[in-house]
C-alpha positions as CSV (number, residue, x, y, z in Angstrom):
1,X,-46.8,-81.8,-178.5
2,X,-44.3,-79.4,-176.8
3,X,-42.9,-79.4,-173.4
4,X,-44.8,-77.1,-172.2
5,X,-48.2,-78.4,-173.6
6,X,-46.9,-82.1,-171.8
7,X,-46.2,-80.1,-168.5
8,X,-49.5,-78.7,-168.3
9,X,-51.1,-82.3,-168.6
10,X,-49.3,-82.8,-165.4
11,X,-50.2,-79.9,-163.7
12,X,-53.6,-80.2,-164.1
13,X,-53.6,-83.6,-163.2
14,X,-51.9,-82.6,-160.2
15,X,-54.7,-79.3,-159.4
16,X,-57.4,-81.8,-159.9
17,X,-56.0,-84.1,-157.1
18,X,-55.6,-81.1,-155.0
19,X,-58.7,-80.4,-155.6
20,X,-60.2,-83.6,-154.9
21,X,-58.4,-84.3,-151.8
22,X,-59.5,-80.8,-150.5
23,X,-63.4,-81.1,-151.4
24,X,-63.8,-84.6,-149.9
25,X,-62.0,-83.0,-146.1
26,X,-64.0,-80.3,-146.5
27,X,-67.3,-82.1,-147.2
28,X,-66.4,-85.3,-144.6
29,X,-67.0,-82.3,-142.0
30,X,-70.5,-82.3,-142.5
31,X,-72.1,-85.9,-140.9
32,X,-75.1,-85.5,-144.2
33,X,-72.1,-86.3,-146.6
34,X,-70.8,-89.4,-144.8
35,X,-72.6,-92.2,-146.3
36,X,-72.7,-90.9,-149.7
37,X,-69.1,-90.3,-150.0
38,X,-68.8,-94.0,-148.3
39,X,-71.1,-95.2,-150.7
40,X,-69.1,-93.9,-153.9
41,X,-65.6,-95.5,-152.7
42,X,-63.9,-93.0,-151.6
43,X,-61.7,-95.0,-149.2
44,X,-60.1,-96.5,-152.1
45,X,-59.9,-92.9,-154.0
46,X,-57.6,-91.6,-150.8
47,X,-55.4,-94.7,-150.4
48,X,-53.0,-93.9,-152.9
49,X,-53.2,-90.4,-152.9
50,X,-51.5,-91.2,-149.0
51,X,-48.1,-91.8,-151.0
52,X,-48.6,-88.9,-153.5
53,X,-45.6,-87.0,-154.4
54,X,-46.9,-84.0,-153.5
55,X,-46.8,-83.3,-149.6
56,X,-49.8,-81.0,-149.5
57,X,-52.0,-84.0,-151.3
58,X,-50.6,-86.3,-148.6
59,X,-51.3,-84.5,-145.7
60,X,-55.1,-83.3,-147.0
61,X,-55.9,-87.0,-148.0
62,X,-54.3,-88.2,-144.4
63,X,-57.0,-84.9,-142.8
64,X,-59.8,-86.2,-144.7
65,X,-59.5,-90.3,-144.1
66,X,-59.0,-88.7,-140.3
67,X,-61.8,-86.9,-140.8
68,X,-64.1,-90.4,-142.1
69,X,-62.1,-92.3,-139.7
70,X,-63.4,-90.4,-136.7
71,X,-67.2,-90.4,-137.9
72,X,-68.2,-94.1,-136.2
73,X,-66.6,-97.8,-136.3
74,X,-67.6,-98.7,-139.8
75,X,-65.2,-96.1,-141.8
76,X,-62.3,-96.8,-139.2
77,X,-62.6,-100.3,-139.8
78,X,-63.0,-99.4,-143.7
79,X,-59.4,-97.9,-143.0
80,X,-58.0,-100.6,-141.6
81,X,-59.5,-103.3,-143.7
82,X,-58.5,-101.1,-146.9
83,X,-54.4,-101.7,-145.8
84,X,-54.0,-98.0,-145.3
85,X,-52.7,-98.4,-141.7
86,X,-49.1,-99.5,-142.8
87,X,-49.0,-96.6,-145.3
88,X,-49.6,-94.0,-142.7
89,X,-47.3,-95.7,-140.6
90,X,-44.5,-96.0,-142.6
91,X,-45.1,-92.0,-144.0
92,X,-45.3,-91.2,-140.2
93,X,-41.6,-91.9,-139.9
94,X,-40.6,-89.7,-142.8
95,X,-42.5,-87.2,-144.0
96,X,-43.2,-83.1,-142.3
97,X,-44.6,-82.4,-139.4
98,X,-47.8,-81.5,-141.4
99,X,-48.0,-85.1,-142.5
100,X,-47.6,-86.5,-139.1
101,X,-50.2,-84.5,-137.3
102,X,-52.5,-85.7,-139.9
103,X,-51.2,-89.2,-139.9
104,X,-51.7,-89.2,-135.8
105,X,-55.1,-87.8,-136.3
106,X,-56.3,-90.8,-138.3
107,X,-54.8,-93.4,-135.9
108,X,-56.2,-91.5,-133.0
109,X,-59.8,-91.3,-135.0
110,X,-59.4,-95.3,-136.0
111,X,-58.1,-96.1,-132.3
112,X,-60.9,-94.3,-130.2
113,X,-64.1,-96.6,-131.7
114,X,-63.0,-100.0,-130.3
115,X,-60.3,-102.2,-128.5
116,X,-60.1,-104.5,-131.5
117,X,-59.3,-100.9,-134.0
118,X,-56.8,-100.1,-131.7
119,X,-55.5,-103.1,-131.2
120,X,-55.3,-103.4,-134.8
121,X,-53.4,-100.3,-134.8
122,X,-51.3,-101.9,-132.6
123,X,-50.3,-104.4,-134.8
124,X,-48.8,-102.3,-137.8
125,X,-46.7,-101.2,-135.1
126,X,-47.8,-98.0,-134.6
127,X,-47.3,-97.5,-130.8
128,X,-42.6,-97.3,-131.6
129,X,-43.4,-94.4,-134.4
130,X,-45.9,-92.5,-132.4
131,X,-43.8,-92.3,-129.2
132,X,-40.7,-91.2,-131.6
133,X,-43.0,-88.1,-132.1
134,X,-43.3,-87.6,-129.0
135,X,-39.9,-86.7,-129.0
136,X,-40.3,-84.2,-132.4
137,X,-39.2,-80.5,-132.0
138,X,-42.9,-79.3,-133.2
139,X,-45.4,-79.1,-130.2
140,X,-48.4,-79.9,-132.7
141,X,-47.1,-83.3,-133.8
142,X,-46.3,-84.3,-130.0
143,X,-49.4,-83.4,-129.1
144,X,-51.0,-85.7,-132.2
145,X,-49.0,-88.1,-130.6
146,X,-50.2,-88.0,-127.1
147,X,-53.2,-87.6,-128.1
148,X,-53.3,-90.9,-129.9
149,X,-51.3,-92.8,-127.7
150,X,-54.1,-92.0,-125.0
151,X,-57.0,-93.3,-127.4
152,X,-55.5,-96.3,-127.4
153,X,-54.7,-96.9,-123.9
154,X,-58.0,-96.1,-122.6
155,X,-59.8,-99.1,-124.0
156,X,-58.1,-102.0,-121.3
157,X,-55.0,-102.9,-119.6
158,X,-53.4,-105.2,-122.4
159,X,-53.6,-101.8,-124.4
160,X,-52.5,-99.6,-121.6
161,X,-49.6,-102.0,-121.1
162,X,-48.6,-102.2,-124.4
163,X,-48.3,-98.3,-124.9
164,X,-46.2,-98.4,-121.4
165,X,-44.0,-100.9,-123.2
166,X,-43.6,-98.9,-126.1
167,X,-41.5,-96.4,-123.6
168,X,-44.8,-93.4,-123.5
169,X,-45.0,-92.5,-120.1
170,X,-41.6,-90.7,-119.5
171,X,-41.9,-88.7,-122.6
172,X,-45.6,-88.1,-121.9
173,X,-44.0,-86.6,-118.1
174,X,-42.0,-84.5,-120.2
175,X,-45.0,-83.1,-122.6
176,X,-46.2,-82.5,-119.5
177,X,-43.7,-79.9,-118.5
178,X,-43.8,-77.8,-121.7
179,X,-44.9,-74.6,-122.2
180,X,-48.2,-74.8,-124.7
181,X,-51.2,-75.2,-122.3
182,X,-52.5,-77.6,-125.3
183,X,-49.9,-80.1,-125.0
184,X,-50.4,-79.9,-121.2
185,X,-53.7,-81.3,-121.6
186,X,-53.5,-83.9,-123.8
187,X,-50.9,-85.2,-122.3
188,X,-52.1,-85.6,-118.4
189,X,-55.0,-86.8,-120.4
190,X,-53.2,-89.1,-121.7
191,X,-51.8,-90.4,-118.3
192,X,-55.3,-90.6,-116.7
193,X,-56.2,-93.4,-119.5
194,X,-53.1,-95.2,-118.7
195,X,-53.3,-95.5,-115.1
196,X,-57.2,-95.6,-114.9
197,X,-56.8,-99.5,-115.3
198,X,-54.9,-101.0,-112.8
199,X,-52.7,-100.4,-109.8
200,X,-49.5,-101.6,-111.4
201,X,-50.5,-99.1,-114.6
202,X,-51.2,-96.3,-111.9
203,X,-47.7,-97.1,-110.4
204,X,-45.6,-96.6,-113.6
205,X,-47.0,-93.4,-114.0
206,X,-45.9,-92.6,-110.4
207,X,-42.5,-94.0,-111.0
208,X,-42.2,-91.6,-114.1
209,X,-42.3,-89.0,-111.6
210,X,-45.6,-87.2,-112.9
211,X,-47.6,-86.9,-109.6
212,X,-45.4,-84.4,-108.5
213,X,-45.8,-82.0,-112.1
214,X,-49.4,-82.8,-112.3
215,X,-50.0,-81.6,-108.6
216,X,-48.4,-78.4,-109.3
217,X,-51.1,-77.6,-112.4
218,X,-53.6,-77.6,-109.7
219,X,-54.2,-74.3,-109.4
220,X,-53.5,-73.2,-113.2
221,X,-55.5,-70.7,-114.7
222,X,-56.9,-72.5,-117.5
223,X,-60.0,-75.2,-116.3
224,X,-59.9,-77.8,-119.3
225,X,-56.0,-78.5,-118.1
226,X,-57.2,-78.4,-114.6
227,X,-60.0,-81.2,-115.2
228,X,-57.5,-83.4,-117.1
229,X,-55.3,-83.1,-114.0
230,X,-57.8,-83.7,-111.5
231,X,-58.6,-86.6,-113.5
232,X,-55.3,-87.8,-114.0
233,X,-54.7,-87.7,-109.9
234,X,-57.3,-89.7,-109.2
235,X,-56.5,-92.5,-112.1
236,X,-53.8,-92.9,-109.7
237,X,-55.1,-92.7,-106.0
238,X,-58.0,-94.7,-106.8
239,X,-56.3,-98.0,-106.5
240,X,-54.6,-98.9,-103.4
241,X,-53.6,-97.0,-100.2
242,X,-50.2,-96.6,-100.9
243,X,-50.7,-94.5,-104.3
244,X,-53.4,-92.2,-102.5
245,X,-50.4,-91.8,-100.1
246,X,-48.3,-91.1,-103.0
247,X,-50.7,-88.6,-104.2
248,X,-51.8,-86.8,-100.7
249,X,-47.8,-86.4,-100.2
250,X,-47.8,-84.1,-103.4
251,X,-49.0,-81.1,-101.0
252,X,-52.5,-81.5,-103.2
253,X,-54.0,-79.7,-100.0
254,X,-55.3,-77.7,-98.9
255,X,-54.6,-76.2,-102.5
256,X,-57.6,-78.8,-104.3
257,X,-59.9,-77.3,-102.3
258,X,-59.9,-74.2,-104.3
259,X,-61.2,-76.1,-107.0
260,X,-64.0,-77.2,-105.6
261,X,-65.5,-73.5,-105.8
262,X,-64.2,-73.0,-109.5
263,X,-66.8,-71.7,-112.3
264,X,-66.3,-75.0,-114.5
265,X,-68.5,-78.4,-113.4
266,X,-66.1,-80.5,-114.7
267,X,-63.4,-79.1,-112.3
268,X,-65.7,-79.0,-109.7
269,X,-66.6,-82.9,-110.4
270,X,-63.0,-84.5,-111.0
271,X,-62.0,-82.1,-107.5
272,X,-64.7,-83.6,-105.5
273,X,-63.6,-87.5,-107.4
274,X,-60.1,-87.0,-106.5
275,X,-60.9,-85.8,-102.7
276,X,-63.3,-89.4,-103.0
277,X,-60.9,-91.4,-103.9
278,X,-58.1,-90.4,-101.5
279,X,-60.8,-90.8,-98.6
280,X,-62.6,-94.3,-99.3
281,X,-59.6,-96.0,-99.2
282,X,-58.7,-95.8,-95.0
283,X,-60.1,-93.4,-91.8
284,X,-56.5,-92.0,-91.9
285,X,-56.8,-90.7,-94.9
286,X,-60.4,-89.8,-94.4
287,X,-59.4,-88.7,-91.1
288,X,-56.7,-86.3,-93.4
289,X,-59.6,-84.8,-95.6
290,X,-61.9,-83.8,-92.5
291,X,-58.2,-81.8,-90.9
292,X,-57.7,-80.3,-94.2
293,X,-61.6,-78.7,-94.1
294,X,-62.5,-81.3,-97.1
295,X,-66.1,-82.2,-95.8
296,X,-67.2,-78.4,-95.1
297,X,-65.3,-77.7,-98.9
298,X,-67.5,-80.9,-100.5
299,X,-70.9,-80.2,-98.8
300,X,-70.6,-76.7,-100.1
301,X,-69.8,-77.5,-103.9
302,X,-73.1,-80.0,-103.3
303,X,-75.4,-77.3,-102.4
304,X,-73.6,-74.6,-105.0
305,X,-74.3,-77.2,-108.4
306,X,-77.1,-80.0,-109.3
307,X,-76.8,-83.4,-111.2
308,X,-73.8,-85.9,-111.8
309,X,-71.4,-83.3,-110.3
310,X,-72.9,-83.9,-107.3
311,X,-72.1,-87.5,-107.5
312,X,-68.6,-88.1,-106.6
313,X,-69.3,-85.4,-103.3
314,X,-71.5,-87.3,-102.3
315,X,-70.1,-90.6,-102.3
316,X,-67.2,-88.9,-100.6
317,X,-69.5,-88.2,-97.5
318,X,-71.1,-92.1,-97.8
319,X,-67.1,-93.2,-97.3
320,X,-66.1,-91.0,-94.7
321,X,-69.0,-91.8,-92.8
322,X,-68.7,-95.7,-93.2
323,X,-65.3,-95.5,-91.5
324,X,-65.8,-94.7,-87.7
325,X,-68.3,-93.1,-85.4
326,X,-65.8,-89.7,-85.0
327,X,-65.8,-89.5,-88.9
328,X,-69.8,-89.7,-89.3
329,X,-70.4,-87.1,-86.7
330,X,-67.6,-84.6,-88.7
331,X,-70.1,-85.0,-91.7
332,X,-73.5,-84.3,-89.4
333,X,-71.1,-81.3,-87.4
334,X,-70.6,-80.0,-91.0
335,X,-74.5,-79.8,-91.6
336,X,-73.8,-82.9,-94.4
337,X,-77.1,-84.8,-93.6
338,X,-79.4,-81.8,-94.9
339,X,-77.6,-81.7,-97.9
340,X,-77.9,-84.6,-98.7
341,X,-81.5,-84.9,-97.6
342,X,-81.7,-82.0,-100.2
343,X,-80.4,-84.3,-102.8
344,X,-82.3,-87.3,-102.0
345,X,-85.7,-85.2,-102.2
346,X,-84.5,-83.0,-105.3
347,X,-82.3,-84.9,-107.6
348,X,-84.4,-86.4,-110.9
349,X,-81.7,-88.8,-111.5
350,X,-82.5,-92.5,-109.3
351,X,-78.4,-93.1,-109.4
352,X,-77.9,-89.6,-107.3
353,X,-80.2,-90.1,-105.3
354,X,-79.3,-93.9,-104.2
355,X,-76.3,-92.4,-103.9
356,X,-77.4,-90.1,-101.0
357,X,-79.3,-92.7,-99.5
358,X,-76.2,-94.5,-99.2
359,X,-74.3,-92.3,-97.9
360,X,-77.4,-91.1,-95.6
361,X,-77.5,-94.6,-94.4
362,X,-73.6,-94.4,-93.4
363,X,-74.1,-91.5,-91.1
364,X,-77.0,-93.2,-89.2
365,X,-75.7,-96.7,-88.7
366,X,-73.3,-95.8,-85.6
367,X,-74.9,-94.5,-82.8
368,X,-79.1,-93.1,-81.6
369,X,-76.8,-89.9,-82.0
370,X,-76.2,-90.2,-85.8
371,X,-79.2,-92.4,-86.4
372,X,-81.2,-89.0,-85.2
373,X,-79.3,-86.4,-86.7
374,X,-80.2,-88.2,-89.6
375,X,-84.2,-88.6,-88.8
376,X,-84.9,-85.4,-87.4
377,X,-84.3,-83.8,-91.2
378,X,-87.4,-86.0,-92.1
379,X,-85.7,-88.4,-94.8
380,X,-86.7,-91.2,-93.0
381,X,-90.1,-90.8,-95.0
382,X,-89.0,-90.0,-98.3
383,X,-86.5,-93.0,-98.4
384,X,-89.5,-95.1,-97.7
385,X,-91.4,-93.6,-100.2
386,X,-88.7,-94.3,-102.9
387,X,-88.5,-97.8,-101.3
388,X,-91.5,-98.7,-101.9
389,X,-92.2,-97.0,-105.4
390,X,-92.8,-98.5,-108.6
391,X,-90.9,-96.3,-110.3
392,X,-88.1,-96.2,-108.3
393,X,-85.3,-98.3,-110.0
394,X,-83.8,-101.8,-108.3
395,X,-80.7,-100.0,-106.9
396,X,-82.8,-96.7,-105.6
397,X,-85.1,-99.4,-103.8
398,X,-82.3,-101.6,-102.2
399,X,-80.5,-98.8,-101.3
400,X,-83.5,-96.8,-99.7
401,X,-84.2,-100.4,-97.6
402,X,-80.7,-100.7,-96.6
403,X,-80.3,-96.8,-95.3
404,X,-83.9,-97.3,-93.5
405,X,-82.5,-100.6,-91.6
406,X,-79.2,-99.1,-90.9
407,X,-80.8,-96.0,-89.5
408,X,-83.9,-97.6,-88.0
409,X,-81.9,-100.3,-86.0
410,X,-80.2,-97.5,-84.1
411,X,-82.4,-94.9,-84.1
412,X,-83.9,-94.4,-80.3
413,X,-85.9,-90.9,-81.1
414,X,-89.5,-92.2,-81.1
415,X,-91.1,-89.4,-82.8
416,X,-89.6,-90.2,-86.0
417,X,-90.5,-93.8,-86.0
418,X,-93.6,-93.9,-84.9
419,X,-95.6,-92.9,-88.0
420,X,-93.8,-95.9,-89.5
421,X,-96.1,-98.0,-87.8
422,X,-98.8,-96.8,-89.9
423,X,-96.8,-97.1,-93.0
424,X,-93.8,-99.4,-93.6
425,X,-94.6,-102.6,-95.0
426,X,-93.8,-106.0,-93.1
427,X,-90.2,-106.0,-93.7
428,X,-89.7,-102.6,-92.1
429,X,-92.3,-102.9,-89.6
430,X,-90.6,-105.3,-87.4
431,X,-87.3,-103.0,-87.1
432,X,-89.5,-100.2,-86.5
433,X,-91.7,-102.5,-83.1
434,X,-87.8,-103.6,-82.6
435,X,-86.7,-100.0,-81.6
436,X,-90.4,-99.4,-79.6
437,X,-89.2,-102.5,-77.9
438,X,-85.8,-101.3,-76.9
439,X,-86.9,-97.6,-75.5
440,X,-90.4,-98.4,-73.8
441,X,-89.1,-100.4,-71.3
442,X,-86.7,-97.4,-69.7
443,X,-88.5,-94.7,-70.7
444,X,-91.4,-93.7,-68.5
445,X,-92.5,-90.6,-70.5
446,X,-92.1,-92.0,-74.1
447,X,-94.4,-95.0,-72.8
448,X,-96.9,-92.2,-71.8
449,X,-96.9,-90.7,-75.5
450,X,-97.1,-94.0,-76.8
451,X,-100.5,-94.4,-75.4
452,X,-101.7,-91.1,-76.1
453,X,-100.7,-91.1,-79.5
454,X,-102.1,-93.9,-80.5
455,X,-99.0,-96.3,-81.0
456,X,-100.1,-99.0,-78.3
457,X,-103.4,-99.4,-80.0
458,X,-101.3,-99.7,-83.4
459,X,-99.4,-102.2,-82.3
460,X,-102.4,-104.4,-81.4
461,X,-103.4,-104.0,-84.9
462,X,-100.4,-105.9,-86.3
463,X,-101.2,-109.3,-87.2
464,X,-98.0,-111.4,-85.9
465,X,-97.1,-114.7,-86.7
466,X,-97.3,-117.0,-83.0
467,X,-93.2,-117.5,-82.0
468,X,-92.1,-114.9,-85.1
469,X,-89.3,-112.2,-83.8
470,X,-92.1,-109.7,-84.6
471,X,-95.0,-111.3,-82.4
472,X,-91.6,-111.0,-79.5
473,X,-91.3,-107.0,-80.3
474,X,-94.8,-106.6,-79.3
475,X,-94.7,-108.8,-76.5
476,X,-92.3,-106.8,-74.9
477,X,-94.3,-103.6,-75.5
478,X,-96.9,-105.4,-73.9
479,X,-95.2,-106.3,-70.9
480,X,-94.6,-102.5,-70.5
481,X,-97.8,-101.7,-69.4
482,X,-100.4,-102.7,-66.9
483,X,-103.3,-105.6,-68.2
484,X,-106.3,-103.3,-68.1
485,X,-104.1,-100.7,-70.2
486,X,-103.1,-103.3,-72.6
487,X,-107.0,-104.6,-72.7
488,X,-107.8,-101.4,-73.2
489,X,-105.6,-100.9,-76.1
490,X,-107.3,-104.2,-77.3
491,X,-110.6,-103.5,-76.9
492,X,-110.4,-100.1,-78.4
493,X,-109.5,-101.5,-81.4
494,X,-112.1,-104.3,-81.6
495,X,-114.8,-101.7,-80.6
496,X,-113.0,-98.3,-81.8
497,X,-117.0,-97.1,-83.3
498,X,-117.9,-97.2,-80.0
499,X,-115.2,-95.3,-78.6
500,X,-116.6,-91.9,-77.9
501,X,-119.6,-93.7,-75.8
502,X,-117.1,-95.1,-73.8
503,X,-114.5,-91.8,-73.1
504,X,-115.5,-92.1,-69.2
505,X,-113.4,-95.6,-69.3
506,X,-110.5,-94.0,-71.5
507,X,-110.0,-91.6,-69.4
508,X,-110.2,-93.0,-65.7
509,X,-107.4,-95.6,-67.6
510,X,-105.5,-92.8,-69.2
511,X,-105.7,-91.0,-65.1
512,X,-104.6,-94.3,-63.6
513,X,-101.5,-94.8,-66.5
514,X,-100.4,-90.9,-65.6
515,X,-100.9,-91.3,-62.1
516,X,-98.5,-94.0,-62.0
517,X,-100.6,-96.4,-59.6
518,X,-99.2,-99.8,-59.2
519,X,-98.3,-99.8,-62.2
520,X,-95.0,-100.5,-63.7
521,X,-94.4,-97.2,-65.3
């Protein structure tokens, strides 16, 4: 054979690799193909073609185990049970930036499915060679990087930690500050899933100096780099007081209040998360938020959007309001209680809407003042009616319950409670005689109504158990009113089909009780 004809052997040896390598990335993009190329081996058909001598054969067999890798947990593990991990590794180090974009892909595609994959990844010491790319010249293999190193450290702390110890976060800072809004993102993503885990994780990210860079990315133009921000601030001021400190001294407002009116949910969620977390953690800070026009700016983004980005807003409101009196009238001043009456009565979801009883609850516990802002918008009924509905999950209903006590215990404004006596069960009906028990006995004209209305015959209806705190609520109602009146009440009730034979008697009582004769009214 001649030269030539020996060449050609090798050359289409090599097209047919090509070839190969370029069908199976192009067909592991479709999820039909997955199992079937699974099925025929082809983990064991890519491994060697990894250390090929020809880069264009590495980098498409790297793209296409990425590809596999990144489809669910039994391929990645495939990859790392088939030894390729220290290939890619070792390659990583020394081949093009082509290569090493494709290598980080896989790792990030192996890492994402499980802590034990990336811990596995880990282990063939991939953390030292993907923070040396972090350094490369090319923007697209940094951002490979980043993007992997963040895969990794999202699963737990040990992970977190050991991408910290690898040296990532300063360099990550830096990717930070570069031009390309793509690296940007990944990046402060990145970030987020390190500090998300833990204060002392939250605080290397602070000592790397990025609150300051990520704060002033607030207000850029593009929304996906905004929500990784967002999220990334509030990784960092969930945790203690002192890092929301950190974070509120970055002049993040009144500037994040822009982003509570932007087009894009996601921005609109992480804004109103971030403004959360800052706020639960003292009534200074909350105290901050309410200066800065942060409840008006939440309770508007509630009524402008519908579903979980509602959640963190109004959460917000729940943890202002917990804090002091001052703070839960801000949120009623700022017409929050409608709102989130609105939410409570038109949310599908049982987790928003136990949410907003929360919060609800929080506003009324105080004072009569808040507990009536809070009745008057009629929510006392529906919370009962999720309380005591079947299909009304366990948090909805012991969230409901705990809003109704917390609002019933200091609500004074009669009006609301009284059709409560016709409705609540046992458990509700005694806070609900508590309160009558309370306001009767200073309030002339409300023990007037209570008559009229019906409530004092009501009350006889409820069977008490002799000595319980209930059976003492009534008592004292009792004691509000004259004998015959009481009787009366009584004896309507026992003979109530009688009652329009006798309307002579109900009235000379009913003249007697407004007359105010001898009696102590």
């Amino acid at each position: 054979m001649s030269q030539r004809q020996v060449l050609q052997v090798f050359e289409q040896y090599q097209k047919a690799r090509t070839q190969f390598v370029q069908m199976v990335a192009e067909l592991a993009t479709r999820p039909q193909n997955i199992e079937t190329l699974q099925n025929a081996g082809v983990m064991s058909l890519l491994r060697p073609l990894l250390l090929d001598v020809v880069p264009t054969i590495q980098q498409t067999a790297a793209l296409a185990l990425g590809r596999l890798a990144n489809y669910n947990d039994d391929l990645a593990e495939a990859v790392v049970k088939g030894d390729i991990l220290p290939q890619l590794v070792y390659s990583l180090a020394e081949q093009n930036r082509f290569y090493k974009k494709a290598a980080a892909f896989v790792l990030r595609a192996v890492g994402k499915h499980s802590p034990q994959l990336a811990q596995a990844i880990v282990d063939c010491g991939a953390l030292d060679t993907l923070v040396i790319c972090l350094e490369d010249f090319d923007p697209g293999v940094k951002e490979a990087a980043a993007w992997a190193l963040g895969y990794i450290a999202r699963h737990n702390a040990e992970l977190s930690q050991a991408v910290v110890d690898a040296g990532a976060v300063p360099l990550l800072v830096l990717c930070i500050q570069e031009p390309e809004i793509a690296l940007k993102r990944i990046a402060a993503s990145a970030l987020s899933d390190i500090a998300k885990h833990s204060p002392e994780l939250a605080q290397t990210v602070v000592d790397a100096g990025a609150v300051a860079h990520l704060a002033q990315m607030i207000l850029n133009p593009d929304a996906k780099l905004k929500h990784q921000v967002l999220s990334a601030l509030s990784q960092v001021a969930k945790h203690s007081v002192d890092l929301a400190e950190m974070v509120v001294e970055a002049e993040i407002f009144p500037v994040v209040l822009t982003c509570l009116k932007d087009k894009d949910e996601y921005v609109k969620k992480n804004a109103s998360t971030l403004i959360r977390e800052i706020a639960k953690h003292t009534p200074e800070l909350s105290q901050l938020v309410v200066n800065a026009g942060g409840v008006a700016a939440v309770i508007d983004c509630i009524g402008s959007c519908k579903g979980n980005t509602r959640l963190p807003g109004i959460m917000m409101l729940g943890y202002i309001a917990a804090h002091s009196e001052n703070l839960a009238m801000a949120v009623i001043i700022s017409k929050g209680v409608p709102q989130l009456s609105v939410c409570l009565s038109e949310e599908p979801e049982d987790h928003i809407k136990a949410a907003a009883a929360w919060a609800l609850g929080q506003i009324g516990r105080h004072t009569p003042e808040h507990a009536r802002a809070v009745a008057v918008t009629n929510t006392l009924p529906v919370l009962l009616s999720l309380y005591m509905s079947t299909e009304s999950s366990e948090d909805l209903q012991v969230k409901s319950k705990k809003a109704i006590k917390n609002i019933l215990q200091k609500c004074t404004y009669l009006p609301a409670l009284e059709p409560f006596l016709y409705d609540a069960p046992p458990n509700i009906l005694k806070h609900v005689v508590g309160q009558f028990s309370k306001v009767l006995p200073h309030d002339s004209k409300a023990r007037r109504l209570f008559v009229t209305s019906g409530g004092l015959k009501k009350v006889q209806e409820i069977k008490a158990e002799p000595g319980s705190l209930l059976q003492d609520y009534i008592n004292c109602i009792n004691n509000c009113y004259p004998e015959e009146i009481v009787r009366w009440g009584k004896w309507s009730l026992k003979y109530s089909i009688l009652e329009c034979s006798f309307s002579v008697f109900k009235s000379r009582f009913l003249y007697l009780l407004c007359q105010n004769v001898d009696f102590k009214i």
